[in-house]
Backbone as CSV, one residue per row, in Angstrom:
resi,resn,N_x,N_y,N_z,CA_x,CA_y,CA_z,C_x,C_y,C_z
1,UNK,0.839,-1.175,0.000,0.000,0.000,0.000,0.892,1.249,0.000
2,UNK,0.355,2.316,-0.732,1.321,3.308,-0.993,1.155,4.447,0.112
3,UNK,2.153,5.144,0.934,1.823,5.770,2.358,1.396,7.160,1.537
4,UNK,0.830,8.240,2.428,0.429,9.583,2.016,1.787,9.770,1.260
5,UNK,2.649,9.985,2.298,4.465,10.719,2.062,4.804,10.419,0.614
6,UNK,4.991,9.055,0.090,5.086,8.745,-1.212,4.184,9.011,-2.528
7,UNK,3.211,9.638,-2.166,2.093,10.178,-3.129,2.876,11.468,-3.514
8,UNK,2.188,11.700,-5.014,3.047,13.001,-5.022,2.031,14.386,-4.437
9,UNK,2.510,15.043,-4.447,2.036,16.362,-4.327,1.416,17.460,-4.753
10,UNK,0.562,18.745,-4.397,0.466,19.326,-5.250,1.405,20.454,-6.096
11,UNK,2.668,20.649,-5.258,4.124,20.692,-5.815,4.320,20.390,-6.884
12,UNK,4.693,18.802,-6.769,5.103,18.128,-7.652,3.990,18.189,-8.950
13,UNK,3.146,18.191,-8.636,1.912,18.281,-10.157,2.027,19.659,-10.355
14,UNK,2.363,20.428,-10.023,2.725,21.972,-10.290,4.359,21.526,-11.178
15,UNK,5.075,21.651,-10.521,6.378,21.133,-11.333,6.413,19.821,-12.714
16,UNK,5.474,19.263,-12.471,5.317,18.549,-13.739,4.538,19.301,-15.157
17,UNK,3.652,20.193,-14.470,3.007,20.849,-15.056,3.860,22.143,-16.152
18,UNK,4.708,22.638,-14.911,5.754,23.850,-15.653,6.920,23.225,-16.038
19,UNK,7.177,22.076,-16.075,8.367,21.180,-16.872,7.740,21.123,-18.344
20,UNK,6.151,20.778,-18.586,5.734,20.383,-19.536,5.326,21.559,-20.532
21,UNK,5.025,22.406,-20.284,4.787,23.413,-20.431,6.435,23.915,-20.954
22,UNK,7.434,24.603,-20.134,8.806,24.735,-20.879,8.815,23.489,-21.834
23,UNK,8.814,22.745,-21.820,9.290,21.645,-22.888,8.512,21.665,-24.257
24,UNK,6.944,22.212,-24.115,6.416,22.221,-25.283,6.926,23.133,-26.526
25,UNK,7.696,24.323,-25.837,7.735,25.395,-26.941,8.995,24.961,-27.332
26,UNK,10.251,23.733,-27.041,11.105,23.593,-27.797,10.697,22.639,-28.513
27,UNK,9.791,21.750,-28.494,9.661,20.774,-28.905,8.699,20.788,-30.216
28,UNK,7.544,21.929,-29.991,7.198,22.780,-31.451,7.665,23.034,-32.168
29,UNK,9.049,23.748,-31.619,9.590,24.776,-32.894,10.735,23.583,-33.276
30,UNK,11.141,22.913,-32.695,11.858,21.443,-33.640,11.037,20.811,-34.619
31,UNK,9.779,20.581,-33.879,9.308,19.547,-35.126,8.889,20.891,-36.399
32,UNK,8.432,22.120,-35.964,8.261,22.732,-36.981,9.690,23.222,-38.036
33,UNK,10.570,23.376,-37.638,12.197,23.105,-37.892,12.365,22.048,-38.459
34,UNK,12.158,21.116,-38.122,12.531,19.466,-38.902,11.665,19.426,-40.431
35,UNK,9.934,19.332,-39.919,9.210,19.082,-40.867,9.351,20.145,-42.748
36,UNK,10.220,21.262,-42.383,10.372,21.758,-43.441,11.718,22.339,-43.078
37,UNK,12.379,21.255,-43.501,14.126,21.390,-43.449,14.523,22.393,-44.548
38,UNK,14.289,22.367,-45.502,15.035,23.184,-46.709,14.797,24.508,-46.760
39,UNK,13.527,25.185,-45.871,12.990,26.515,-45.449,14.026,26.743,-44.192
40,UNK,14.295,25.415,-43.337,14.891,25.610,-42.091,16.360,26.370,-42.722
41,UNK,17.012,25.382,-43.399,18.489,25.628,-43.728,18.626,26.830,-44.562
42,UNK,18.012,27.161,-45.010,17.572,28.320,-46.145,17.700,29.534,-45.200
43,UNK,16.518,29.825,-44.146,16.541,30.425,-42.882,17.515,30.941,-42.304
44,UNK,18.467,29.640,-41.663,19.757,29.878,-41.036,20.734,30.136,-41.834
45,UNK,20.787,29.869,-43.203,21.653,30.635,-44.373,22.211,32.169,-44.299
46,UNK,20.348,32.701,-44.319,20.361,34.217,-44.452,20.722,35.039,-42.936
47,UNK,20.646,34.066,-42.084,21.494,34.082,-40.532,22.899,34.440,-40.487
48,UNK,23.619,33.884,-41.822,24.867,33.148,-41.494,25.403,32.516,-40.685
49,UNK,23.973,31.181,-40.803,24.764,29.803,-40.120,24.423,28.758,-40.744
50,UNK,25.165,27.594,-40.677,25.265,26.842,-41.776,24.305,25.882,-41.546
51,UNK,24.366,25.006,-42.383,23.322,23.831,-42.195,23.179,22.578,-41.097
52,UNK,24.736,22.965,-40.654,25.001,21.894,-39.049,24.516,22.360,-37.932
53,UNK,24.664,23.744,-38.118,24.194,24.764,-36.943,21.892,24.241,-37.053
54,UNK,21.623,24.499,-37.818,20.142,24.304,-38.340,20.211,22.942,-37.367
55,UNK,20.604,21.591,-37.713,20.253,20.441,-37.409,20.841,20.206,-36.147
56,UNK,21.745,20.897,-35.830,22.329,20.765,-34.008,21.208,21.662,-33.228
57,UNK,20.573,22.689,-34.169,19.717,23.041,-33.100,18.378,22.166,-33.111
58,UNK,17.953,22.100,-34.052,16.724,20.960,-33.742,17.139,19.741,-32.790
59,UNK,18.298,18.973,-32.844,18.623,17.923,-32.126,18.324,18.664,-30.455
60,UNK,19.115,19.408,-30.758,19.347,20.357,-29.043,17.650,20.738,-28.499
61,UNK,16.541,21.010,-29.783,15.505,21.133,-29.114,15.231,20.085,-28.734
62,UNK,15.020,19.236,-29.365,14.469,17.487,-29.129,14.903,17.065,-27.803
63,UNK,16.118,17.064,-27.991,16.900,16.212,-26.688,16.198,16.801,-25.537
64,UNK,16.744,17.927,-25.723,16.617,18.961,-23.707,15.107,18.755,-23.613
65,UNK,14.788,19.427,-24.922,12.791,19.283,-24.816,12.468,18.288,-24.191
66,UNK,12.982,16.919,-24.431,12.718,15.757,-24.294,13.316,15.398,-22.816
67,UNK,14.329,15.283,-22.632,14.903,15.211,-20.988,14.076,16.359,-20.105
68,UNK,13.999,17.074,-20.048,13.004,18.413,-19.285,11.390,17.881,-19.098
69,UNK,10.991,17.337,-20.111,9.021,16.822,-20.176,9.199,15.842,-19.349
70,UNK,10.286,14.357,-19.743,10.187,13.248,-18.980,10.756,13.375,-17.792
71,UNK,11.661,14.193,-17.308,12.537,14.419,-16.159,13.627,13.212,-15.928
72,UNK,13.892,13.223,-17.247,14.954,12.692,-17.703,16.573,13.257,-17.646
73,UNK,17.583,13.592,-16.772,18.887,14.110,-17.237,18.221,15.522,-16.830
74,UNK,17.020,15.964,-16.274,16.411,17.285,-16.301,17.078,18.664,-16.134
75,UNK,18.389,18.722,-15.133,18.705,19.243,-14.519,19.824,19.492,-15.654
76,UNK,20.764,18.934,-16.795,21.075,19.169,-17.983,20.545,19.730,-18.615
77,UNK,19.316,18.858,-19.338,18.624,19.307,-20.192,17.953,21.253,-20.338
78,UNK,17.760,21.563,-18.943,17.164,22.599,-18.517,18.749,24.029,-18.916
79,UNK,19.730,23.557,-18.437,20.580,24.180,-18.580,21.124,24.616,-19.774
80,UNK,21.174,23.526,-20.451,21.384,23.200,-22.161,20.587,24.636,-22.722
81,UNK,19.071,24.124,-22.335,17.987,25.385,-23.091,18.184,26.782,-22.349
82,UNK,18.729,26.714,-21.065,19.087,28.046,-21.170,19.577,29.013,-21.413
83,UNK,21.120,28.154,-21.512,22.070,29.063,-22.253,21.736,29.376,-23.721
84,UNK,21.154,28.122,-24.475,20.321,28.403,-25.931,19.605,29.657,-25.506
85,UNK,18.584,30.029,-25.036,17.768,31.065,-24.967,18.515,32.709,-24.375
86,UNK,19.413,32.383,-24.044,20.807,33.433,-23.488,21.404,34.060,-24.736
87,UNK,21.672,32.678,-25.533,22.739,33.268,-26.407,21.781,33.385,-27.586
88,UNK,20.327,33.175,-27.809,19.399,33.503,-28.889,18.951,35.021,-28.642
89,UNK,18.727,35.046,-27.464,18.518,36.596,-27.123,19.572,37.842,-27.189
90,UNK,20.620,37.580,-26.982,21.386,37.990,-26.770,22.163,38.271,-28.244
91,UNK,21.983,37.361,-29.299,22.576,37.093,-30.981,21.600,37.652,-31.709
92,UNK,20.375,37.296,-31.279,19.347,37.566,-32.434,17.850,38.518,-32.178
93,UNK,18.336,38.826,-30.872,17.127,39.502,-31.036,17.698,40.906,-29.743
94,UNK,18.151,41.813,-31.166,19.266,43.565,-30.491,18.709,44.256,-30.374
95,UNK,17.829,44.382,-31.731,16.727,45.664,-32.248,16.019,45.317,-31.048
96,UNK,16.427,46.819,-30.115,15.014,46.332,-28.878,14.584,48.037,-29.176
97,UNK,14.633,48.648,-30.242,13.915,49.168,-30.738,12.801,49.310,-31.243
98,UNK,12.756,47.719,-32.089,11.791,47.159,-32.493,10.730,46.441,-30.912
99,UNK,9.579,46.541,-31.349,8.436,46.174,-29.939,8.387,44.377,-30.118
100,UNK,8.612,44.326,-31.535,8.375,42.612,-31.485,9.739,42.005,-31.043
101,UNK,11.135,42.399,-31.778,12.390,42.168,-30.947,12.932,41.937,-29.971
102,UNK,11.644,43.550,-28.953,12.112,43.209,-27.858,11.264,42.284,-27.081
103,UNK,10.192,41.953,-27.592,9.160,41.051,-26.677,10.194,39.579,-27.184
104,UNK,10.460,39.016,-28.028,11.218,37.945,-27.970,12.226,38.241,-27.299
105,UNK,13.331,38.981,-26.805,14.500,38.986,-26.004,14.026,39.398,-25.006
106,UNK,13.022,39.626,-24.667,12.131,39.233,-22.984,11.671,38.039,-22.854
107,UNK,11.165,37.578,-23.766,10.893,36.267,-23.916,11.692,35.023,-23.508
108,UNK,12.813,35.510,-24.245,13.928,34.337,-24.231,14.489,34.206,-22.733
109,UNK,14.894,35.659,-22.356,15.438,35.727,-21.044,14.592,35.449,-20.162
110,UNK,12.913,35.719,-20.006,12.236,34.878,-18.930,12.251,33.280,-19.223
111,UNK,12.317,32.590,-20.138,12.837,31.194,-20.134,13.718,30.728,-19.640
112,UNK,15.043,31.782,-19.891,16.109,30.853,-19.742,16.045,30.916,-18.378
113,UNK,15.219,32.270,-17.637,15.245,32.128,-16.030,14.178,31.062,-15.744
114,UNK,13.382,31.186,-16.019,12.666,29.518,-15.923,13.505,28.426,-15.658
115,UNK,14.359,27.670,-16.889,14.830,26.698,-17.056,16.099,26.755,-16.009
116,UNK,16.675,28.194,-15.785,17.608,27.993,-14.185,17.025,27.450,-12.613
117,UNK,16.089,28.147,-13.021,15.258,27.726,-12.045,15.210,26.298,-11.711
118,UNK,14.695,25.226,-13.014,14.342,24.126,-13.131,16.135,23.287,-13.230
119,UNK,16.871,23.933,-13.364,18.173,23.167,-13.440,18.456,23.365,-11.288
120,UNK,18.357,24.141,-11.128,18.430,24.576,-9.361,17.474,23.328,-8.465
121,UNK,16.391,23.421,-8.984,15.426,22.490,-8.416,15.141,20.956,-8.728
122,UNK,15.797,20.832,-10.109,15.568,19.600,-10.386,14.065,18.860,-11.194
123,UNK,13.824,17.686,-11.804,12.590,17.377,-11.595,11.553,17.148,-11.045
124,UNK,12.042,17.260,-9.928,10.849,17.021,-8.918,10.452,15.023,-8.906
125,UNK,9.556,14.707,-7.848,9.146,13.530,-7.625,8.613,12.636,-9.136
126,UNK,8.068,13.426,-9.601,7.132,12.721,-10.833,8.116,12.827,-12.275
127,UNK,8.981,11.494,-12.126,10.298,12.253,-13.013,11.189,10.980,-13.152
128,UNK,11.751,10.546,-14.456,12.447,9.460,-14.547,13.765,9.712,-13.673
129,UNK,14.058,10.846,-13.184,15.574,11.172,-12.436,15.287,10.718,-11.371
130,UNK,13.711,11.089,-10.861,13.446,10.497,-9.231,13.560,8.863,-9.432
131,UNK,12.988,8.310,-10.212,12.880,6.566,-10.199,14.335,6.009,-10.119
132,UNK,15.538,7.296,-11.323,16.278,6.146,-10.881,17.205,6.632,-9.756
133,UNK,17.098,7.446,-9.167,17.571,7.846,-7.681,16.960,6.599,-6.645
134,UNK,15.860,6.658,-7.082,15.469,5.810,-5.773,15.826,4.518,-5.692
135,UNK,16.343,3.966,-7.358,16.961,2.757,-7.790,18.390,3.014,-7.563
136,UNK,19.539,3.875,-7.291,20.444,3.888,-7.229,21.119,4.365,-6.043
137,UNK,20.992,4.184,-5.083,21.174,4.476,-4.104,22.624,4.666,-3.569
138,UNK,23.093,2.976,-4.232,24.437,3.021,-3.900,25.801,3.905,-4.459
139,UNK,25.166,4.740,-5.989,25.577,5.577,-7.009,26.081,6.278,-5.677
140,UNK,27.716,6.865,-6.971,28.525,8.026,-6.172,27.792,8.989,-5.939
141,UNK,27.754,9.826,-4.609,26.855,10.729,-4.344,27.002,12.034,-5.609
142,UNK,28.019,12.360,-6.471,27.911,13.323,-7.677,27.277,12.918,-8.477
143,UNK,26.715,11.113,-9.110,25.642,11.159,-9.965,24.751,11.231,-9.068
144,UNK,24.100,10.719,-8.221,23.330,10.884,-7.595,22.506,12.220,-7.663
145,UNK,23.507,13.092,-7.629,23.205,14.770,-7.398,22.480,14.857,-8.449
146,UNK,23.254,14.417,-9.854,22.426,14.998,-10.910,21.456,14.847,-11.811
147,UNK,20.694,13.679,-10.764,19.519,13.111,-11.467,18.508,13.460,-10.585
């Protein structure tokens, strides 16, 4: 029988909730990135960045997107997208002249403080990092830490 203590929380369904939530908007703009690659690379062309740069960033959405939703590696994954959203704001969006410019480089920077946040705190209970913590016990206490 499962005790109160081991149930999750309304915390934790809050934190699953804003894990899933950050994870959706990388995980959009990948598959919308992937599904029309030759617009993608075309895109990052007129960027001046090349076509590895295009497909390392879709991978980079996928992955983190993907470790961050499942609470998988979360505490990576979260970090990964922040500095992405640091150095997107910070590269591509100057004109804060412009009102739409600057709402994306507000944008970006309240994410990436999000996702610090979520690298600080972790996944929370409802989270493949918690299962295998609770399976690994005997793990050096530095992996331990980072799952």
């Amino acid at each position: 029988m499962e005790s109160a203590s081991s149930r999750p929380g309304l915390a934790d369904l809050i934190l699953l909730l804003g894990r899933l939530l950050l994870s959706l908007i990388f995980l959009h703009e990948a598959w919308s990135l992937a599904t029309d690659i030759t617009a993608t690379v075309d895109t990052f062309a007129k960027l001046g960045l090349s076509a590895p740069v295009a497909f390392a960033t879709i991978a980079l959405q996928i992955g983190a997107g993907l470790s961050i939703a499942t609470g998988f590696l979360c505490r990576f994954g979260a970090l990964a997208l922040a500095f992405f959203c640091l150095a997107t704001a910070l590269l591509f969006h100057t004109n804060l002249a412009s009102q739409n410019e600057l709402l994306h480089f507000e944008k970006d920077l309240a994410i990436a403080g999000g996702m610090f946040v979520l690298a600080a705190s972790g996944a929370g209970s409802i989270s493949i990092d918690n299962l295998l913590r609770k399976r690994t016990n005997g793990l050096h206490p530095w992996l331990r830490a980072v799952l």
